[in-house]
C-alpha positions in Angstrom: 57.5 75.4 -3.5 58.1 72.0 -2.4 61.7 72.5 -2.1 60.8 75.1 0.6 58.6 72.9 1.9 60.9 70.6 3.0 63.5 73.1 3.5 61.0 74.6 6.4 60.7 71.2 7.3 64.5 70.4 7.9 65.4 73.5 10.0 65.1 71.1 13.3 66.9 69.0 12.0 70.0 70.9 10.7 69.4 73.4 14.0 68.5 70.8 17.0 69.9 72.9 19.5 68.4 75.6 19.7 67.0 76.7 22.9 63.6 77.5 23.5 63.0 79.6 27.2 60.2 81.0 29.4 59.7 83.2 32.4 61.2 86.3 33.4 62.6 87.6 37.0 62.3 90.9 38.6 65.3 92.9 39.0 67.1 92.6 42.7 65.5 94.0 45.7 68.7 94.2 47.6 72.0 92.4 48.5 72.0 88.8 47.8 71.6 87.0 50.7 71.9 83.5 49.7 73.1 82.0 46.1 72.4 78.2 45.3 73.9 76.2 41.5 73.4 72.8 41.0 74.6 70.9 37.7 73.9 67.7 37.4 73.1 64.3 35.1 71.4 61.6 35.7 73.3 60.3 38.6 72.5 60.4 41.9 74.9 63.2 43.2 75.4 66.9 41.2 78.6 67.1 39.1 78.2 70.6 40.8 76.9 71.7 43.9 77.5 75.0 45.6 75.6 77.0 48.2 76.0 80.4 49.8 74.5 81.6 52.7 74.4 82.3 56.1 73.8 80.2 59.3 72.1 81.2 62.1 75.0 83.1 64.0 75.1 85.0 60.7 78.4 84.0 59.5 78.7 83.2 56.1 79.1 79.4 54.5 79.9 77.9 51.7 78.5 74.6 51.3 79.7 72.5 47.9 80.4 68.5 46.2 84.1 67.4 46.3 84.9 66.1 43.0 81.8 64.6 42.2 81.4 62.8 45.4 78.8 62.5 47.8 79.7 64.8 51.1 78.4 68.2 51.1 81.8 70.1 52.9 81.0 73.5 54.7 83.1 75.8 55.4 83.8 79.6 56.4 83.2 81.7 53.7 84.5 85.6 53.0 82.4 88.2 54.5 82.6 90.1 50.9 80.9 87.2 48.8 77.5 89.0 49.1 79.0 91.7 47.5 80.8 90.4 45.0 78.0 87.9 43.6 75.7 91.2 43.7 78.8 93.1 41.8 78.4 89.6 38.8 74.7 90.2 39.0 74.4 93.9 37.8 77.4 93.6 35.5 76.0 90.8 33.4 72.2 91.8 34.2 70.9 88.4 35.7 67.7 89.5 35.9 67.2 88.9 32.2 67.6 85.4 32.8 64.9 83.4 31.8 63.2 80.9 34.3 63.5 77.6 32.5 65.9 77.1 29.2 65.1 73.7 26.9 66.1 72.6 23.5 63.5 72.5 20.7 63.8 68.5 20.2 62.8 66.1 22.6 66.2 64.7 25.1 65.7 62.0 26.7 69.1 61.9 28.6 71.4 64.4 29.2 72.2 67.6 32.0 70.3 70.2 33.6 71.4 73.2 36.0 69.6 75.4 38.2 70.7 78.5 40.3 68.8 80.7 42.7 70.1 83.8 43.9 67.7 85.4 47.2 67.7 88.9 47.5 65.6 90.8 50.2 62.1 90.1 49.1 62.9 88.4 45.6 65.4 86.2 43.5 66.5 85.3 40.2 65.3 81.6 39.5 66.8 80.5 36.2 67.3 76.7 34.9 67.3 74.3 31.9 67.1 71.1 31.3 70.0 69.9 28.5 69.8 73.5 27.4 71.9 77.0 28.5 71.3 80.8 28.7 72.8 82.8 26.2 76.5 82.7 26.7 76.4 86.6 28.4 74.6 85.6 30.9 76.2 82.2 31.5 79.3 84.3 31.8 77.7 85.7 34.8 76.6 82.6 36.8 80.5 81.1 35.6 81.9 84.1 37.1 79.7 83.7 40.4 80.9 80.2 40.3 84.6 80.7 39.9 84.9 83.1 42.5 83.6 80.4 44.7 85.8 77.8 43.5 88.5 79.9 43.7 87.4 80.5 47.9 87.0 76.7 48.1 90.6 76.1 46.1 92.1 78.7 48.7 91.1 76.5 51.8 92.5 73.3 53.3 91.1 70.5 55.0 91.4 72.2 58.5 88.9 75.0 56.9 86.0 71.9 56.8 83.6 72.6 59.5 81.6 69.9 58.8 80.5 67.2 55.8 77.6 65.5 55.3 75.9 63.0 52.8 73.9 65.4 50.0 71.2 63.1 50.1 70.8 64.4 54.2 72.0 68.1 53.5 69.7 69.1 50.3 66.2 67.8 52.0 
């Protein structure tokens, strides 16, 4: 007994990582219409940053960081990126991403991530805090993500429509 005793008593110990999560989302009520990630430490600027939307002419943007630096760059984005982050969405169900994702132990440093993705009436809210979704549904934000690196990797510094300090652009 008391070697299952302090078996019980090891499992965080042996198993630190594990994530603990809370909060559900609704499923889509439409296209996307705007798509936010942020992945960051505890610096002052994201490691990450990218935004999706559109500006008031209706015209689609992509806002992101440069290689960890401090100027949000905007620029045109594909008329079809609606599409294809709803297309990521109901292949890897996001919807079944939890709110908030934490490991069982107490961190007292580290990373955290959030994305948002507006649909119509609703989104999908999900974050964490040193602490991931399952990897399926990471696969889905990384896919969301890579498609708009890969957008940003196509362009060239003529594409820029205009950059600003992150600390001015995220209020």
């Amino acid at each position: 007994m008391k070697l299952l005793l302090t078996f019980a008593m090891m499992i965080p110990l042996l198993f630190p990582f594990v994530t603990k999560s809370s909060g559900n989302n609704p499923r889509p009520d439409g296209p996307a219409r705007s798509y936010e990630f942020v992945y960051s430490g505890t610096m002052m600027y994201p490691f990450t940053y990218y935004e999706v939307k559109r500006d008031e002419t209706g015209a689609v943007r992509i806002a992101y960081l440069e290689k960890h630096g401090h100027d949000v760059l905007v620029i045109p984005g594909p008329e079809d990126i609606f599409d294809r982050i709803d297309e990521a969405v109901a292949k890897y169900k996001l919807h079944r991403l939890k709110n908030s994702y934490w490991p069982r132990m107490q961190v007292l440093d580290g990373d955290g991530w959030h994305a948002y993705i507006h649909f119509r009436e609703n989104g999908i809210s999900s974050g964490g805090s040193n602490a991931w979704p399952p990897e399926k549904l990471y696969a889905g934000i990384s896919a969301i993500n890579g498609y708009i690196q890969s957008v940003i990797d196509a362009s060239s510094e003529a594409d820029i429509l205009f950059r600003q300090d992150y600390k001015d652009y995220y209020r």
